[in-house]
LOGUTOR-595078 format. One record per residue (C-alpha): residue in three letters; z, x, y. Coordinates in steps of 0.5 Angstrom, whole numbers, padded with zeros to 4 digits, always signed. Each point is the difference from the previous one (the first is absolute). Example, Ala and Ser with C-alpha at 12.3 -4.5 7.8 and 13.67 -1.06 7.14 Angstrom:
BEGIN
ALA+0016+0025-0009
SER-0002+0002+0007
# end
This chain:
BEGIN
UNK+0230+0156+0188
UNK-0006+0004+0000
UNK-0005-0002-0005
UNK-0007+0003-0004
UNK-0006-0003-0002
UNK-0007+0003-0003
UNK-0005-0002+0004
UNK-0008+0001-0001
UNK-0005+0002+0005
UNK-0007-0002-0002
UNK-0006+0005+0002
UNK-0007-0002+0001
UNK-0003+0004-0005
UNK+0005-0003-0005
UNK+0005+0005-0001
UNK+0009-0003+0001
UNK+0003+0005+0003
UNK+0008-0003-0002
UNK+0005+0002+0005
UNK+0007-0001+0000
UNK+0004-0004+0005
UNK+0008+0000+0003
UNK+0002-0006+0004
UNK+0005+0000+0004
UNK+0005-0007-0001
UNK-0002-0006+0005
UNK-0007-0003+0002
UNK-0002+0005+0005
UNK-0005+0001+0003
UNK+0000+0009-0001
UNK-0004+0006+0002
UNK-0003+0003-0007
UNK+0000+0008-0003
UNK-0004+0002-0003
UNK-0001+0006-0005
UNK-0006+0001-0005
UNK+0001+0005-0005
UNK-0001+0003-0006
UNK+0006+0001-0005
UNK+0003-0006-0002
UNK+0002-0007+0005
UNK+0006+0001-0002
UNK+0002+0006+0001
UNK-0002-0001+0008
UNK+0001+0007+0002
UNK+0008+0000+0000
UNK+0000+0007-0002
UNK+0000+0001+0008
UNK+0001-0007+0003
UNK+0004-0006-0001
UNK-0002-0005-0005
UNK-0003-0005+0002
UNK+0005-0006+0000
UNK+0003+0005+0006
UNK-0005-0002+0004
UNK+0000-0007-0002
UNK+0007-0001+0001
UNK-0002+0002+0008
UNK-0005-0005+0000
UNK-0006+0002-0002
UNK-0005-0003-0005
UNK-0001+0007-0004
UNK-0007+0002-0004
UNK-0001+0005-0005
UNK-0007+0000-0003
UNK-0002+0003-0007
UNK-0008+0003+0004
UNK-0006-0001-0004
UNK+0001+0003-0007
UNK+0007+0001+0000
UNK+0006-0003-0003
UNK-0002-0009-0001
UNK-0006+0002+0005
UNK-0007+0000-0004
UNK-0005+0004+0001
UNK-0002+0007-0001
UNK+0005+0005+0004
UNK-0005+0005+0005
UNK+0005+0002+0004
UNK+0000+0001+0007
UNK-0007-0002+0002
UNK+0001-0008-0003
UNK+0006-0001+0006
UNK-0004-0002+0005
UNK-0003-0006-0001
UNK+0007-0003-0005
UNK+0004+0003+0006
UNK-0004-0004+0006
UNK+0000-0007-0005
UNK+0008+0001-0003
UNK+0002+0000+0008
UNK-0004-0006+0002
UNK+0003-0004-0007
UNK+0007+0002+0002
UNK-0001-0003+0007
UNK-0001-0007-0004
UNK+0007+0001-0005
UNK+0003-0007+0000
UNK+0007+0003+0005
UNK-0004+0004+0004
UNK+0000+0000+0006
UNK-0008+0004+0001
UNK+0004+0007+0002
UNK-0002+0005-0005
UNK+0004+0007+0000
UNK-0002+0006-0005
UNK+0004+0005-0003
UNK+0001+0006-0005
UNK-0001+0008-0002
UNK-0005+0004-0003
UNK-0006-0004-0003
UNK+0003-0007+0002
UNK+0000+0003+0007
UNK-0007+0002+0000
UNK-0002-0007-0003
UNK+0003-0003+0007
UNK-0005+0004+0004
UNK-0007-0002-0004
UNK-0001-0006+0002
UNK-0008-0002+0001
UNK+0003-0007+0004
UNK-0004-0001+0006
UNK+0004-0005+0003
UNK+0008-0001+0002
UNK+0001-0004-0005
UNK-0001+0005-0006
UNK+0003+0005+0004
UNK+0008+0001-0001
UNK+0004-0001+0007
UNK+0004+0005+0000
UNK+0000+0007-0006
UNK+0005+0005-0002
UNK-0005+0005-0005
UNK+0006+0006-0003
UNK-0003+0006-0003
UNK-0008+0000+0000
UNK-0006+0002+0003
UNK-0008-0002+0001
UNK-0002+0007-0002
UNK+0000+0000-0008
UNK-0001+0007-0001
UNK+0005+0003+0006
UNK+0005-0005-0001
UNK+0000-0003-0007
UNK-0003+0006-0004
UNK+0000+0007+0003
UNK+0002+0005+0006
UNK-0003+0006+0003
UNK-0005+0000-0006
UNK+0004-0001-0006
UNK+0002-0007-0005
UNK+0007-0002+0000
UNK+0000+0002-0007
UNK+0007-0003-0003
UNK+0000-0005+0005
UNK-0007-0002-0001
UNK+0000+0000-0006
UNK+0006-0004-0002
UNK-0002-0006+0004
UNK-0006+0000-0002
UNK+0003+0000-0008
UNK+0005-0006+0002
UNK-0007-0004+0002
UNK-0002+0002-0007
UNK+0005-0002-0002
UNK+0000-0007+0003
UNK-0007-0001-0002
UNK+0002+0001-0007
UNK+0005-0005+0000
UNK-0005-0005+0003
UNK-0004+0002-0006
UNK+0006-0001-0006
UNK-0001+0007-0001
UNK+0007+0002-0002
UNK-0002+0007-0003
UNK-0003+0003+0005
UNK+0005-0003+0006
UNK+0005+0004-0005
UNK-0004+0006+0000
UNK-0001+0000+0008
UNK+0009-0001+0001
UNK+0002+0006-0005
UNK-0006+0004+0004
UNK+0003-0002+0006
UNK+0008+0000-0003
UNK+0000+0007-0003
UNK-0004+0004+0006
UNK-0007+0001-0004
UNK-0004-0004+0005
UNK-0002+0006+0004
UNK-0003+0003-0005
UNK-0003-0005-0004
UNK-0001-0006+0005
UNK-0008+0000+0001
UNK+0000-0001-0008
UNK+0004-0006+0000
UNK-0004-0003+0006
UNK-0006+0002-0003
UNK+0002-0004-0006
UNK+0003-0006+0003
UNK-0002-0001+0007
UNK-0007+0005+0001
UNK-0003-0006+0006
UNK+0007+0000+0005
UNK+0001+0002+0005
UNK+0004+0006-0001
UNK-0003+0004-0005
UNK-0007-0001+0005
UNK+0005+0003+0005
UNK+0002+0007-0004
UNK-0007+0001-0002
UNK-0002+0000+0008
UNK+0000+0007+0003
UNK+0004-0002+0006
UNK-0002+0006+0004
UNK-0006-0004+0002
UNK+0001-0007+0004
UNK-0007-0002-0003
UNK+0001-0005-0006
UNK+0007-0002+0002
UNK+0002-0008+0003
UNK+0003+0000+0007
UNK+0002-0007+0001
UNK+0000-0004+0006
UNK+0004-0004+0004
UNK-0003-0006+0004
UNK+0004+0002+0008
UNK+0001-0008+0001
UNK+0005+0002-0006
UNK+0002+0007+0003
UNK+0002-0004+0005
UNK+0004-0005-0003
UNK+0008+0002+0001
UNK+0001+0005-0005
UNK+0006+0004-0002
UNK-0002+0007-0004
UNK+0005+0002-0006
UNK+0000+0008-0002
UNK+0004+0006-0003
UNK+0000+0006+0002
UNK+0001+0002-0008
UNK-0006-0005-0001
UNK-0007+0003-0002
UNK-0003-0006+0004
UNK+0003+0002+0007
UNK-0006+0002+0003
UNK-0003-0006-0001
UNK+0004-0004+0003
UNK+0000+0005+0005
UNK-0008-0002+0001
UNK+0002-0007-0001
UNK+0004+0000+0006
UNK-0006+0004+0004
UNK-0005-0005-0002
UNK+0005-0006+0002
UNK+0001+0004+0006
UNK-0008+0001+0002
UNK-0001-0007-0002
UNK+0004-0003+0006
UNK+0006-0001-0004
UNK+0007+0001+0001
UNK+0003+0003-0007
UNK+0008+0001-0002
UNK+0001+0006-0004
UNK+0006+0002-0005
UNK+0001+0006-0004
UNK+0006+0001-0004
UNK+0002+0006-0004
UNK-0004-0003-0006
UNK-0003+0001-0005
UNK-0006-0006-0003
UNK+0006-0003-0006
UNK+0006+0002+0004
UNK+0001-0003+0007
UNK+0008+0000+0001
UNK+0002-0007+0000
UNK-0007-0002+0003
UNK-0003-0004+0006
UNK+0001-0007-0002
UNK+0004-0001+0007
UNK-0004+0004+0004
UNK-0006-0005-0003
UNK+0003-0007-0001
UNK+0002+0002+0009
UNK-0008+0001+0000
UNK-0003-0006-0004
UNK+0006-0005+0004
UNK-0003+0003+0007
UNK-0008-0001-0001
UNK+0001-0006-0007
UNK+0007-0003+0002
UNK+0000+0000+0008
UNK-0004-0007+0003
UNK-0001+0004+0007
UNK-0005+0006-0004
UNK-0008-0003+0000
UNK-0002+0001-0007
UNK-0003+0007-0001
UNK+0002+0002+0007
UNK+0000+0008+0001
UNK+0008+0003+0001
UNK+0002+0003+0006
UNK+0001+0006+0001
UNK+0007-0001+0000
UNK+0000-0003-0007
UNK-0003+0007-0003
UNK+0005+0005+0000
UNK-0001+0006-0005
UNK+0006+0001-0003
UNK+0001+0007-0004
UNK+0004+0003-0004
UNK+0004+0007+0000
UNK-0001+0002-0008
UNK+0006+0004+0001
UNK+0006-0004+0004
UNK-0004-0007-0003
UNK+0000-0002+0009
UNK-0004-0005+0002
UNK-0005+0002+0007
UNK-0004-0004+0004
UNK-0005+0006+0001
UNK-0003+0000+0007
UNK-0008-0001+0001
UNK-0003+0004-0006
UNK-0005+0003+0003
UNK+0005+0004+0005
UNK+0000+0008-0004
UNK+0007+0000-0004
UNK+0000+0005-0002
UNK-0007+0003+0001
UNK+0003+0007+0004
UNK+0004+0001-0006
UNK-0004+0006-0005
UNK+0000+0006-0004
UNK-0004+0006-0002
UNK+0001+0003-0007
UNK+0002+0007-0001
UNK+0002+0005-0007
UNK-0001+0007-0002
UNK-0003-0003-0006
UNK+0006-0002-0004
UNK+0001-0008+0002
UNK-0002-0001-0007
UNK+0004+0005-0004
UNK+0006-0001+0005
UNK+0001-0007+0002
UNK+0004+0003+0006
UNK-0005+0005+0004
UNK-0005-0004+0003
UNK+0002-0003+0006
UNK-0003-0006+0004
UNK+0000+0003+0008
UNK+0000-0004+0005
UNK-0006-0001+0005
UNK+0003+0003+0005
UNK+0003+0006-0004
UNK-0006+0005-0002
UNK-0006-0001-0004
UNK+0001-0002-0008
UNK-0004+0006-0005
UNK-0001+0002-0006
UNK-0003-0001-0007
UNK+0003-0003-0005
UNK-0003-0001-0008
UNK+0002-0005-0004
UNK-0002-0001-0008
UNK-0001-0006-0003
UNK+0000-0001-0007
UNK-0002-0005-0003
UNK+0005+0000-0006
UNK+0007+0000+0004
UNK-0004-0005+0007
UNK+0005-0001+0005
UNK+0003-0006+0000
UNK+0000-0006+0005
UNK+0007-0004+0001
UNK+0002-0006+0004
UNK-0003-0001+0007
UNK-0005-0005+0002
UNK-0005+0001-0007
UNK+0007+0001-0005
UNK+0001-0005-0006
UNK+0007+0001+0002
UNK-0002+0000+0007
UNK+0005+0002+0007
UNK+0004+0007+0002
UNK+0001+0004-0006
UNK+0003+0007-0001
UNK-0005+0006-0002
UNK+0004+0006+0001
UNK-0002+0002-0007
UNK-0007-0002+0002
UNK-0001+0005+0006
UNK+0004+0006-0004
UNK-0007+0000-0005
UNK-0006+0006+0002
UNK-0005-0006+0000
UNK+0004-0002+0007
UNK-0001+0003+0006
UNK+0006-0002+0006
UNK+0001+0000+0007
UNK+0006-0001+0003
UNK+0002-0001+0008
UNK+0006+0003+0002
UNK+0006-0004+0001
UNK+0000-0006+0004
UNK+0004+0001+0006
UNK+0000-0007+0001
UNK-0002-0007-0003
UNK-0007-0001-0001
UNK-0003-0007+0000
UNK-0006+0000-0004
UNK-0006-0006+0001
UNK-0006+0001-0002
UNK-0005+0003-0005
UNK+0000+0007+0000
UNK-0006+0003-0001
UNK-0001+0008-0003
UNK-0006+0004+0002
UNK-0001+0006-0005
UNK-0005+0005-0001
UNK-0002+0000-0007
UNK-0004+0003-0006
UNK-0002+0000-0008
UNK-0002+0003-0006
UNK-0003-0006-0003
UNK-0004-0006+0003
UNK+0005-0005+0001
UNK+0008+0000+0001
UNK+0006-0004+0003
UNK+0004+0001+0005
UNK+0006-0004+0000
UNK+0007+0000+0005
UNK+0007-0002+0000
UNK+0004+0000+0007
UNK+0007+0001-0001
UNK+0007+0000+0002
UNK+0005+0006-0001
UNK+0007+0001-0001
UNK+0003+0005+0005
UNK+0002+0004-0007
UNK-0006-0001-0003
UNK+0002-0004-0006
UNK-0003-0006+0001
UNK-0008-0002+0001
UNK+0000-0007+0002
UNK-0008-0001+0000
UNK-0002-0005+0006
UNK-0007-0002+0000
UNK-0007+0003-0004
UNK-0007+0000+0001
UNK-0006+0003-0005
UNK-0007+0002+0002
UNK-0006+0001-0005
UNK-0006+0006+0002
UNK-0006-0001-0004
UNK-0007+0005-0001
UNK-0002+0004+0005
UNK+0007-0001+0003
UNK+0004+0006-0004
UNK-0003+0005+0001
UNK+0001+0002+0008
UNK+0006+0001+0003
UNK-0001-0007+0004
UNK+0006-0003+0004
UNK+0002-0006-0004
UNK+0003-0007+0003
UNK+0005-0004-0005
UNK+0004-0006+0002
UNK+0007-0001-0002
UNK+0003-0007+0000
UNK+0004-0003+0007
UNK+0006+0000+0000
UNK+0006-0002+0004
UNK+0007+0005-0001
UNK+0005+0003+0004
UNK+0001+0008-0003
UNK+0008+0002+0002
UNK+0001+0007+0004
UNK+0000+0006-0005
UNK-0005-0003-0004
UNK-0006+0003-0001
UNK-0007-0002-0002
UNK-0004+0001-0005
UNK-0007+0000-0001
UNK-0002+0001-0008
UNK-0007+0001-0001
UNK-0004+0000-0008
UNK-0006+0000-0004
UNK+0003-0007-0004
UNK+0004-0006+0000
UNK-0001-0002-0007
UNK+0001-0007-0002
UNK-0001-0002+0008
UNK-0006+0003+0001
UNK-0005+0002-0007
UNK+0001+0008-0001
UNK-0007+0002+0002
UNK-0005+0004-0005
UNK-0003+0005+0005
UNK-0007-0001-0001
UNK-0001-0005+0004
UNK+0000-0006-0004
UNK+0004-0006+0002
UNK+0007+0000-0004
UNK+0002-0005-0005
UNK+0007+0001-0002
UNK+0004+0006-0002
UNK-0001+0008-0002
UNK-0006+0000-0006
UNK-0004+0007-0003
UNK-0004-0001+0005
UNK+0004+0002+0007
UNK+0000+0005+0003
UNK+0005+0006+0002
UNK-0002-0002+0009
UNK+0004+0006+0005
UNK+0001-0002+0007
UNK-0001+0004+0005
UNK+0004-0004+0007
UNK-0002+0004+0005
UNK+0006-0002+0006
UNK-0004+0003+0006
UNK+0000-0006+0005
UNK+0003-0004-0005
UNK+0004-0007+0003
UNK+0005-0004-0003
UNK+0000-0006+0005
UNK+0003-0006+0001
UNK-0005-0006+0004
UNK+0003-0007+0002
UNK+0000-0006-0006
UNK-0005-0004+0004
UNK-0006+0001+0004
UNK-0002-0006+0004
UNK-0008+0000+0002
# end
């Protein structure tokens, strides 16, 4: 009978980290798991993975810790920056549990997949034996905060209101956790988020996010991963409608420049949605690097045990992809074209194929600050996933470009790329893009994946080629489908709506934005569909 117990590790600087811990029945000895978070030990992450107890039931000494000012924990919160050092020695004192058999594993997504990779340990023994980091990254402006020049604004937001609100439980203040819940519960945290953090958590580790400009690397974190860890047996945890995608992407590339051998897993999968989850996929790998006597502690897998495992967003298939390195996909690409009516008429602009003659054209586009397009599902949604937006490309402010029928299925792997001429009127403007799949009537828009970019001052005005990232996806579009590519100046609440002075954006429409006209210029312009990973 699977039994726990809260147990205590004592730092050298005299902060108690407090740790809850699941003992399988019997005397042991067992490989240890270890995850650190900042939520509440009870809760363990089970709104993606299996409780605990499960893994215990399997034969595992299971630890979930409270990090450094959370929870039971003392000390003083601070975010990422104080996991390194509490990483390294909670790894060595799991090492030492009564039971334990002195392997250790590590495993959880978001911010407790992050704390599996900042480790300041120079040694094996402070190292994990084997890890399993889900939906993170090391670059805190590209894979926590912001993509092509623009903050996660809800998204954002929202996380960094629930540790707000965390400290303020922490801190008996009932008033202002209440405070924060109703913004968040009734959707007026986007407009009024920054104030709350100022008042109840203005030194966190959000709030100093949303006020840097993340059109520029300088002043933000990119955390490292000593390669000795990068090269530990490593299993990558990604969702194809997750905002940290390309993190674990870059993971993988760093584990792979470092000499190691990563599996890699991505399901069609947003960051609280998993489908029935990996716990089996999991205990299969910790059993092989933890359970197996025949494995050297913290040995490198081979390549055999590193398949990448991928997801058909539309089937919900599962693939071993080929060396990612190979093009999939990468001769696949569009030119955009339109006798100027893409955005008054969602139907009269087309995406040619390469082949076929070049794009042209000018199409302008108004934004008005009054009524922003709106942004829905995708990677950056609070309702994230495949959304249907027939109503949102019938608006004025939406330019669209269509394909022909397919005459085919169409197996897309990859992140599509859009290259666009475009200029403006005021200083700075958004551009923000939608990839669709359409019915053989027309009816039905059932969006697949999106991607934004910001252009600040001294970028509007010339009519210069612009370069915009959707996110990866993996899906299979089924003959007399069309494609569609949606382009427009907002995507409020995913992204800020942009005020046009070349001010950074804070929130939604005020006084004073700006009406910005668009002029996308499609000579030359390419829709094009690059392979998901680049090995170097």
């Amino acid at each position: 009978m699977v039994r726990s117990r809260d147990s205590t590790l004592l730092l050298a600087d005299g902060a108690r980290l407090v740790s809850r811990v699941w003992h399988p029945d019997g005397d042991g000895p067992w490989p240890v798991l270890v995850m650190r978070q900042p939520y509440g030990r009870a809760i363990a992450s089970t709104v993606t993975y299996a409780h605990p107890s499960w893994y215990a039931g399997h034969g595992f000494l299971v630890v979930v810790q409270d990090v450094r000012g959370r929870g039971a924990s003392d000390g003083c919160f601070a975010g990422f920056a104080q996991e390194a050092a509490d990483g390294a020695a909670t790894v060595r004192w799991a090492r030492t549990l009564a039971g334990s058999n002195g392997r250790v594993g590590s495993y959880g997504f978001s911010y407790q997949g992050l704390t599996q990779l900042l480790n300041s340990g120079d040694d094996d023994a402070a190292l994990p034996d084997c890890l399993s980091p889900a939906m993170c990254g090391l670059d805190e402006r590209l894979h926590w905060a912001s993509e092509g020049g623009a903050h996660w604004w809800a998204l954002g937001l929202g996380w960094a209101l629930q540790l707000a609100a965390e400290g303020c439980r922490r801190r008996g203040d009932g008033a202002g956790w209440g405070e924060i819940r109703r913004s968040l519960q009734q959707g007026q945290f986007c407009d009024e988020g920054l104030a709350l953090l100022e008042r109840h958590d203005p030194a966190g580790m959000g709030l100093r996010w949303l006020k840097q400009d993340p059109s520029i690397p300088k002043g933000w974190t990119v955390h490292t991963a000593a390669p000795a860890l990068l090269r530990r047996p490593m299993l990558l945890i990604g969702g194809w409608h997750d905002p940290h995608l390309t993190g674990v992407l870059d993971l993988w590339i760093r584990a792979r420049a470092a000499g190691g051998s990563p599996g890699l897993v991505v399901g069609a999968w947003n960051h609280l949605d998993w489908n029935g989850g990996l716990d089996s996929t999991l205990l299969a790998f910790f059993r092989r690097h933890l359970q197996d006597p025949l494995t050297p502690p913290g040995a490198p897998q081979a390549e055999t045990e590193a398949p990448i495992r991928l997801q058909c967003c539309a089937t919900g298939t599962w693939h071993n992809a080929g060396e990612p390195s190979e093009p999939q996909g990468a001769a696949i690409g569009w030119s955009l074209h339109s006798e100027g009516l893409a955005a008054i008429r969602c139907d009269e602009g087309e995406l040619r194929p390469a082949a076929a003659p070049a794009g042209g054209g000018l199409v302008v586009l108004v934004h008005d600050p009054w009524r922003p397009a709106p942004g829905r599902g995708g990677h950056l949604g609070p309702a994230p996933g495949p959304v249907e937006r027939a109503d949102l490309d019938r608006r004025s402010d939406v330019a669209c470009f269509s394909t022909a029928p397919l005459a085919h299925d169409l197996w897309l792997l990859g992140t599509f790329h859009l290259q666009l001429r475009v200029s403006a009127d005021q200083s700075s403007f958004d551009l923000c893009a939608a990839l669709s799949e359409v019915s053989p009537d027309g009816r039905s828009v059932r969006q697949l994946t999106t991607g934004v970019a910001r252009f600040g001052p001294g970028e509007a005005a010339a009519t210069a080629g612009r370069s915009l990232a959707l996110q990866p996806l993996a899906t299979l579009v089924a003959a007399g489908q069309r494609l569609r590519l949606s382009v427009a100046a907002a995507a409020w609440p995913l992204i800020a709506v942009n005020p046009g002075d070349g001010s950074l954006p804070a929130g939604g429409s005020g006084p004073g934005h700006r009406v910005i006209s668009l002029t996308l210029d499609l000579a030359d312009s390419r829709l094009g569909l690059e392979p998901l990973i680049r090995a170097n």
